[in-house]
C-alpha positions in Angstrom: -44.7 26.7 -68.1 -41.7 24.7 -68.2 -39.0 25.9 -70.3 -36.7 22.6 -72.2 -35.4 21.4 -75.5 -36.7 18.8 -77.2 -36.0 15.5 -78.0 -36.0 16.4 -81.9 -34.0 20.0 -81.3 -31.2 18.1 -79.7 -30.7 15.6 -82.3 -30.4 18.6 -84.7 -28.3 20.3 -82.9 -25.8 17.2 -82.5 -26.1 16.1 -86.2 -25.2 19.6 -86.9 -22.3 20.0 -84.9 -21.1 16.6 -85.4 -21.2 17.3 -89.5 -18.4 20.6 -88.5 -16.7 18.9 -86.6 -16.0 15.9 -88.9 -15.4 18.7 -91.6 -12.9 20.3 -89.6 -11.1 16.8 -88.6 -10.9 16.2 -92.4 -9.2 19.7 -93.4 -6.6 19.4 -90.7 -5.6 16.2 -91.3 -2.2 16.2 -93.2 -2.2 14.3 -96.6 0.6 11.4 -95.9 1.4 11.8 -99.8 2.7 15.4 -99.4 4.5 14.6 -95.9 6.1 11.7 -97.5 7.5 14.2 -100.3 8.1 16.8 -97.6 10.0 14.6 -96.0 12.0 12.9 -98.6 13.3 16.4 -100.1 14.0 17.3 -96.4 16.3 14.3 -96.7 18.2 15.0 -99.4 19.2 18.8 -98.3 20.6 16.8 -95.3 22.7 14.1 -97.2 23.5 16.9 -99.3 24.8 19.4 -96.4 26.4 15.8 -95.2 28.4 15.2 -98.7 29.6 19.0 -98.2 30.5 18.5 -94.5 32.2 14.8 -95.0 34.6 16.3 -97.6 36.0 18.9 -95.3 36.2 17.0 -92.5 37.6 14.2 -94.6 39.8 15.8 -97.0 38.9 14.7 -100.0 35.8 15.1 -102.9 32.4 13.6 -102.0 30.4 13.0 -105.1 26.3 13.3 -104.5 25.4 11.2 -107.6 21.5 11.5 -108.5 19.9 8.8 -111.0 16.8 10.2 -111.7 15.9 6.9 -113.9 16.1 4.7 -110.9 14.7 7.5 -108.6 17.7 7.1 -106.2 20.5 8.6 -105.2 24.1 7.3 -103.4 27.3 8.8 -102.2 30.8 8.3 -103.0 33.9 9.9 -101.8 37.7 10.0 -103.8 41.3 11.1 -103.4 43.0 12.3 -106.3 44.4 9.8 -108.5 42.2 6.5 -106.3 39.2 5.1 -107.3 35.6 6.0 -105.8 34.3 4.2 -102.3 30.9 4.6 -101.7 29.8 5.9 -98.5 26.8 5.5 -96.1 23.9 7.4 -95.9 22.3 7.4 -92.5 18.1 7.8 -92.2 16.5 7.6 -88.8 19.7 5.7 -87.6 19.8 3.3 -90.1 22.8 3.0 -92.5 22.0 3.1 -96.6 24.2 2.6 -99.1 21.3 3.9 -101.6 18.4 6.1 -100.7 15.7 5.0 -103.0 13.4 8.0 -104.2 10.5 5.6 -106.5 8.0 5.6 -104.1 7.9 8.9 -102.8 8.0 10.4 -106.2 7.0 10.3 -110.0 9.4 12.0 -111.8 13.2 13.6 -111.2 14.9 16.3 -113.5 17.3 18.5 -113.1 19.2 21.3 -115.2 20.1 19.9 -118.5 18.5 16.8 -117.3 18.3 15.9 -121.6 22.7 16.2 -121.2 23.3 13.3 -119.0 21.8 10.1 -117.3 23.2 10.8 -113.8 23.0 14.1 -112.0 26.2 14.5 -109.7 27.0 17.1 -107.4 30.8 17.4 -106.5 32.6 19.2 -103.4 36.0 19.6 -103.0 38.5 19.0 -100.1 37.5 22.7 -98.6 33.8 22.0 -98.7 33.3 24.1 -102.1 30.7 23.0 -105.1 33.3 21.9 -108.1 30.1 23.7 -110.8 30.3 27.3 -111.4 26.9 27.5 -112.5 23.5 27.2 -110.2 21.9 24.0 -110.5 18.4 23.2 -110.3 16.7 19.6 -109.3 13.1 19.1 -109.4 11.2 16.9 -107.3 7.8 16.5 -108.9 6.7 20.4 -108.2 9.3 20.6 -105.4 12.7 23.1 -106.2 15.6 23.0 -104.9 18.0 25.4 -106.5 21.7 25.0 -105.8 23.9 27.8 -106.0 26.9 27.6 -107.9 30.7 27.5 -105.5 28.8 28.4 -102.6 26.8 25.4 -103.0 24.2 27.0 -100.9 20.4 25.3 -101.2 17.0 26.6 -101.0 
């Protein structure tokens, strides 16, 4: 007697496995909504460590400014006494004067958000946060708490 599969178990078998292994494709594909996010927070913790580094290296303050109304943000740097200049923001080796935020996310708060229109994060000449007090901004469910002189994120 010979011993095979059939035609019909081997259909079975296939329709089974390829059912788990679609499954499997679809859970470990990365939703391109919550990379995009990812990545845009990622961004800003870089422009902001660039703000801190750009004021020591240039001597003078560097203002982050947020506007969570027009889900942006820019930079701008200033001596004493002078007015601002705004400053370039650089994304995958592009230069920015703006880095636009709307499309990425639905809303932007941040501490006492009901205070003031802008948000604005200031570092002095020695690379020091000019607020005392921690700061918190919220992107959608994202966090990012700032700490206060230290200006350290996370």
């Amino acid at each position: 007697m010979n011993k095979a599969f059939t035609l019909i178990e081997l259909i079975i078998v296939t329709a089974i496995l390829s059912t788990l292994l679609g499954f499997a494709v679809l859970s470990f594909t990365p939703d391109d909504d919550l990379v995009k996010k990812r990545n845009a927070v990622d961004t800003f913790v870089i422009h902001y460590h660039y703000a801190q580094e750009f004021a020591l290296t240039e001597n003078k303050y560097t203002h982050l400014v947020v506007n969570p109304t027009l889900k942006e943000y820019r930079l701008f740097s200033s001596v004493v006494g002078e007015e601002r200049v705004q400053e370039a923001l650089f994304i995958e080796n592009g230069r920015y004067n703006r880095v636009d935020l709307l499309e990425v996310f639905d809303e932007i708060t941040y501490t006492n958000s009901e205070e003031a229109e802008l948000f604005e994060i200031t570092f002095s000449p020695w690379g020091t946060n000019t607020s005392l007090s921690n700061m918190f901004i919220y992107f959608d469910d994202a966090r990012l708490n700032i700490e206060g002189l230290s200006g350290f994120v996370y």
